[in-house]
C-alpha positions as CSV (number, residue, x, y, z in Angstrom):
1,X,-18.7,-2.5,-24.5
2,X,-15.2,-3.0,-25.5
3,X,-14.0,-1.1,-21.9
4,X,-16.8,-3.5,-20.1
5,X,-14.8,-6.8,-21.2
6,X,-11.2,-4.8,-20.7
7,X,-12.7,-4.3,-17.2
8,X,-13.8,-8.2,-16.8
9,X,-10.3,-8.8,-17.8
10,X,-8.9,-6.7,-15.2
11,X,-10.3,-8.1,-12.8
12,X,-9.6,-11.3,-13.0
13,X,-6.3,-10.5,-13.5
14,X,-6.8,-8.8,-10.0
15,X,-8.4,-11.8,-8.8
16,X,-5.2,-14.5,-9.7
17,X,-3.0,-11.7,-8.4
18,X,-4.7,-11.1,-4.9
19,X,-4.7,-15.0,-4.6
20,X,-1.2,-15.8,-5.2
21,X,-0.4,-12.3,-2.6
22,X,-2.3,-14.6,-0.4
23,X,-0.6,-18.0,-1.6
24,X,2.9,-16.3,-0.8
25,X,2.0,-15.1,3.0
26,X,0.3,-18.4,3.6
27,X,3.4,-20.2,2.2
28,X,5.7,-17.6,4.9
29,X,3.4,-18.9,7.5
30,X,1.9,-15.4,7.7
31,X,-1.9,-15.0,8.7
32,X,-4.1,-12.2,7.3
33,X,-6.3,-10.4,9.8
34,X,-8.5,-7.9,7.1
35,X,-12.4,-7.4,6.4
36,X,-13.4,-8.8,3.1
37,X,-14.3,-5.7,0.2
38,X,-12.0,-3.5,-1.4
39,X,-9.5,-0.9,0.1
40,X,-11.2,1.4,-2.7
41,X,-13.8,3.7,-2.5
42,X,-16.2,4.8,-5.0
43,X,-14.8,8.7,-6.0
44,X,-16.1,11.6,-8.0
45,X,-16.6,10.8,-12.2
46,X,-15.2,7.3,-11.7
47,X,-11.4,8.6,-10.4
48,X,-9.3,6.0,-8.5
49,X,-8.8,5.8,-4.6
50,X,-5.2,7.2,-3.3
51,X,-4.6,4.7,-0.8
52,X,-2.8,5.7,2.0
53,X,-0.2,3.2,4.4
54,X,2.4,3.2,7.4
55,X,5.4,0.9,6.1
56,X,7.0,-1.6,8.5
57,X,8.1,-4.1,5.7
58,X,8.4,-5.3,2.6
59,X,5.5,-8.0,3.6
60,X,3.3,-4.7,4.0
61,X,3.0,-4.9,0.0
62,X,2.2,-8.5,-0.3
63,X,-0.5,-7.7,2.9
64,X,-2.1,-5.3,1.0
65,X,-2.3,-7.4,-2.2
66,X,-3.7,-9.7,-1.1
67,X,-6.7,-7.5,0.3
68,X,-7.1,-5.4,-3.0
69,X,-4.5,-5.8,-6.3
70,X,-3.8,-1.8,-6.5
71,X,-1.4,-0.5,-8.6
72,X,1.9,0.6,-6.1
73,X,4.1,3.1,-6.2
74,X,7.3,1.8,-4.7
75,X,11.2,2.3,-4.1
76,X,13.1,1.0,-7.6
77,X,15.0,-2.0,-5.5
78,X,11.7,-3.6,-4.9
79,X,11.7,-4.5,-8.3
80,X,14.8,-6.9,-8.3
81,X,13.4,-8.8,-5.3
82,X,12.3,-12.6,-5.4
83,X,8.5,-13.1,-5.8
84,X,7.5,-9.8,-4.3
85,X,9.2,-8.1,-7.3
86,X,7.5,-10.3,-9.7
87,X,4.0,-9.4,-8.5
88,X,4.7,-5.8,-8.3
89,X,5.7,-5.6,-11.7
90,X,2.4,-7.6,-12.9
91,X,0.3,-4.9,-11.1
92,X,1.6,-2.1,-12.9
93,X,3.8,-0.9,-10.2
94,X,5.3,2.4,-10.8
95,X,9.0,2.1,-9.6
96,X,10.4,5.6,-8.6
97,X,14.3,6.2,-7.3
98,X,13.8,7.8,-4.0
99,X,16.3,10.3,-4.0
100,X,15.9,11.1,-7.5
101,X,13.9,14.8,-6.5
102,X,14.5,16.1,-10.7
103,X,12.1,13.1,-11.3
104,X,9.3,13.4,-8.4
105,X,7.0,16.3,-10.6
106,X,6.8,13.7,-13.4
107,X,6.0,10.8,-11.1
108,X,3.6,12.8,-9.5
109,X,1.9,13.8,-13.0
110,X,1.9,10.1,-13.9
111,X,0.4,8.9,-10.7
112,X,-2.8,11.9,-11.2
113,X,-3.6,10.2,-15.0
114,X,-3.3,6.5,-13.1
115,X,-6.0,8.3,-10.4
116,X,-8.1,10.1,-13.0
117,X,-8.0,6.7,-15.4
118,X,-10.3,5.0,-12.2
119,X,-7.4,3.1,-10.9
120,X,-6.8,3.3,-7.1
121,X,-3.2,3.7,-6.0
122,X,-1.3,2.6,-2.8
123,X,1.5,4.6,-1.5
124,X,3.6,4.6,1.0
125,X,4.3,8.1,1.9
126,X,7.1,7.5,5.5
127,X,9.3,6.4,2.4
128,X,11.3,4.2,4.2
129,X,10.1,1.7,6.7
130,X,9.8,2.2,10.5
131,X,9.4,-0.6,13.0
132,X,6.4,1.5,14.4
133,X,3.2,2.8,13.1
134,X,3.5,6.2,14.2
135,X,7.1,6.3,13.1
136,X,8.5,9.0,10.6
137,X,6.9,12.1,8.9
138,X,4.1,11.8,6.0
139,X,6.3,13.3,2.9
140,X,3.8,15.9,1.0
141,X,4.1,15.0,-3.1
142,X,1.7,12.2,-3.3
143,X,-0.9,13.9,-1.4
144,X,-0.9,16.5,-4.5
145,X,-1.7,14.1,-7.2
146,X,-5.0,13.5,-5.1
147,X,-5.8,16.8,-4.9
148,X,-4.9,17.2,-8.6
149,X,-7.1,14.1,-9.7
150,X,-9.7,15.2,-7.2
151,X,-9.3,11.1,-5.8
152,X,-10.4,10.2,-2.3
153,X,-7.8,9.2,0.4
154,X,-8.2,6.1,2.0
155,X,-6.1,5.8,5.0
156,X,-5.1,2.4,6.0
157,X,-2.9,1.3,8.8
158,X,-1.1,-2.3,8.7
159,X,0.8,-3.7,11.9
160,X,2.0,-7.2,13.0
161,X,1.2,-9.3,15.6
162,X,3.2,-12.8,16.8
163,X,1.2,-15.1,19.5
164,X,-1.5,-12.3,19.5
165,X,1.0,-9.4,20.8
166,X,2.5,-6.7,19.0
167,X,5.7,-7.7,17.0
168,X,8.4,-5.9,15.1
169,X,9.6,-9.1,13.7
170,X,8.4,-8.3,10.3
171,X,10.2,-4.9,10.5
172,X,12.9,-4.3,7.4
173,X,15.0,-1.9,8.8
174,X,18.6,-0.4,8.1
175,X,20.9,-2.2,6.4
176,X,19.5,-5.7,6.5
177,X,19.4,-7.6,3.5
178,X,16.5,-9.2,2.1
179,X,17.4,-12.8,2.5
180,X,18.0,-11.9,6.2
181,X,14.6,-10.6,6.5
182,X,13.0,-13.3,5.3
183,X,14.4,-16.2,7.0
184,X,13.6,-14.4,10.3
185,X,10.0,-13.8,9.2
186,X,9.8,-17.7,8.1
187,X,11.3,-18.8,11.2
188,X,9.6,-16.5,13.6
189,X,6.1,-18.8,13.9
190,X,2.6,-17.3,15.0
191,X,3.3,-14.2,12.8
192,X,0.0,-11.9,11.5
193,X,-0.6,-8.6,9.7
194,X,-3.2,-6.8,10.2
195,X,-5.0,-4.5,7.4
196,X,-7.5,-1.9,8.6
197,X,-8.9,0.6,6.7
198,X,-10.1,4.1,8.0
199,X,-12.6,6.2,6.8
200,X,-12.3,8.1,3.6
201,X,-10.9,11.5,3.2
202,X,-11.7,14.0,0.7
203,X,-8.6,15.3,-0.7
204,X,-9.4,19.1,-0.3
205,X,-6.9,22.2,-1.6
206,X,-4.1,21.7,0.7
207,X,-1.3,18.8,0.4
208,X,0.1,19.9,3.8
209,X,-3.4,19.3,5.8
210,X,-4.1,16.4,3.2
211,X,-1.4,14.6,4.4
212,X,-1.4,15.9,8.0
213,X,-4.7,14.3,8.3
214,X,-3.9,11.2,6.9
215,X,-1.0,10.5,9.2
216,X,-3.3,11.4,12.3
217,X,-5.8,8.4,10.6
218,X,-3.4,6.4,10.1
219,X,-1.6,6.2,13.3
220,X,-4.8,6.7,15.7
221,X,-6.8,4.1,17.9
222,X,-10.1,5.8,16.5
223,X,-12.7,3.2,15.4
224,X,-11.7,1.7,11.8
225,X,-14.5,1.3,8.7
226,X,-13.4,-2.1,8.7
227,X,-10.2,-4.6,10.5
């Protein structure tokens, strides 16, 4: 009983979290195109979903917030940003330093318990952002803590659209600063993101094809579960 009312607490937390995500891209002017229902699926012994995106921007996490509250694992610097820091940090974001390669087998052991406790995880395996979907190689460590936890993959592709056509205006690339980004995303007018979510993948033996087959969801034209 006691974890039935921690889980009624959870998810209303989840709920007040996935309505200010939306609050903050209706505020930036930004619509969300996304079926309603969770990014989840429902895995083996009650394990958590290893949910699986392209990254174009740092709206990508507020997109996918506001769809489904997951717990991320992101770069350390999104931490000290305005707004979008403070709700990753109240999700339980797991902040990791991207370069720090002594510290990825410990990460990678913390995100299987997160999986195997029944909570579903987004990553962002490109690691950096790319102003297209199909942009950048699928790096392998995640893929292993699904494999380990014996979670489902749910690929999911996001992309942005201004006026109804394809837009890279959302895209945080380089050295651009965050101020920078955001002004140009407030200014830009007619500006959309788009959340589908393909079907689920069982996480097999081998990270390689795991995540080989994940990119190839993720950046095909194949019909989605849900847009």
């Amino acid at each position: 009983m006691t974890r039935g009312v921690a889980k009624g607490e959870r998810l209303a937390e989840f709920e007040t979290l996935r309505a200010q995500a939306r609050g903050v891209l209706a505020a930036l002017g930004v619509r969300l195109e996304a079926a309603p229902g969770p990014l989840s699926v429902s895995g083996p012994n009650g394990v958590g979903t290893l949910i699986v995106a392209n990254h174009v921007s740092w709206l990508d996490i507020v997109a996918v917030l506001a769809v489904e509250p997951a717990t991320l694992l992101a770069k350390r610097e999104v931490g000290g940003w305005p707004v979008i820091g403070t709700l990753a940090r109240r999700i339980g974001t797991r902040f990791i330093d991207r370069e720090g390669l002594r510290a990825l087998p410990g990460a990678v052991a913390e995100l299987t318990g997160t999986l195997r406790s029944g909570r579903s995880v987004v990553v962002f395996p490109q690691a950096t952002t790319w102003c297209s979907t199909s942009g950048g190689r699928f790096r392998r460590a995640t893929f292993q803590a699904a494999i380990d936890a014996g979670a489902p993959v749910r690929p999911i592709t996001i992309d942005y659209r201004q006026h109804g056509a394809p837009s890279t205006v959302a895209a945080f690339l380089g050295d651009e600063d965050f101020g920078t980004s955001l002004r140009r995303v407030v200014s830009a007018g007619g500006l959309s993101v788009r959340v589908t979510a393909h079907p689920q993948l069982a996480p097999g033996a081998d990270r390689r094809a795991l995540a080989a087959r994940t990119r190839s969801a993720v950046c095909s034209t194949e019909s989605p579960a849900h847009v």
